[in-house]
C-alpha angles and dihedrals in degrees: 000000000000106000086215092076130055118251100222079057092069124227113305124247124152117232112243084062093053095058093047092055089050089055104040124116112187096315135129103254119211111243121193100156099086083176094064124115126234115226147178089285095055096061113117091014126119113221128182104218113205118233109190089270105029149356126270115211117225139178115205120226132192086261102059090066110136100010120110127253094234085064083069094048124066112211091183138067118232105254112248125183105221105222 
């Protein structure tokens, strides 16, 4: 579980996501919250987590649990010198 939230909190998930997990049925699901929490009901579903350019496609496993989508989903380009 994330140490920035307080566990007696629960984990954070917005709403509309949580209603879009509840009705999914083997579909990639649109994140934008990068803040948002996986839990239990995520596992085995296949989510797209926006970036800021694209989506990035995931499929949750049991060891991702607590953990936050953003994590998945790079938003930065690795710096390169040009030489």
């Amino acid at each position: 579980m994330s140490k920035s939230r307080s566990s007696w909190k629960g984990p954070l998930i917005k709403n509309t996501t949580l209603v879009k997990i509840k009705a999914s049925k083997n579909l990639y699901i649109k994140i934008f919250t990068r803040n948002s929490s996986l839990t239990p009901l995520c596992v085995g579903l296949k989510f797209l987590i926006y970036n800021g350019k694209s989506f990035s496609p995931l499929i949750v496993t049991s060891n991702m649990i607590g953990l936050k989508f953003g994590e998945f989903s790079f938003n930065k380009k690795k710096f390169k010198f040009n030489k």
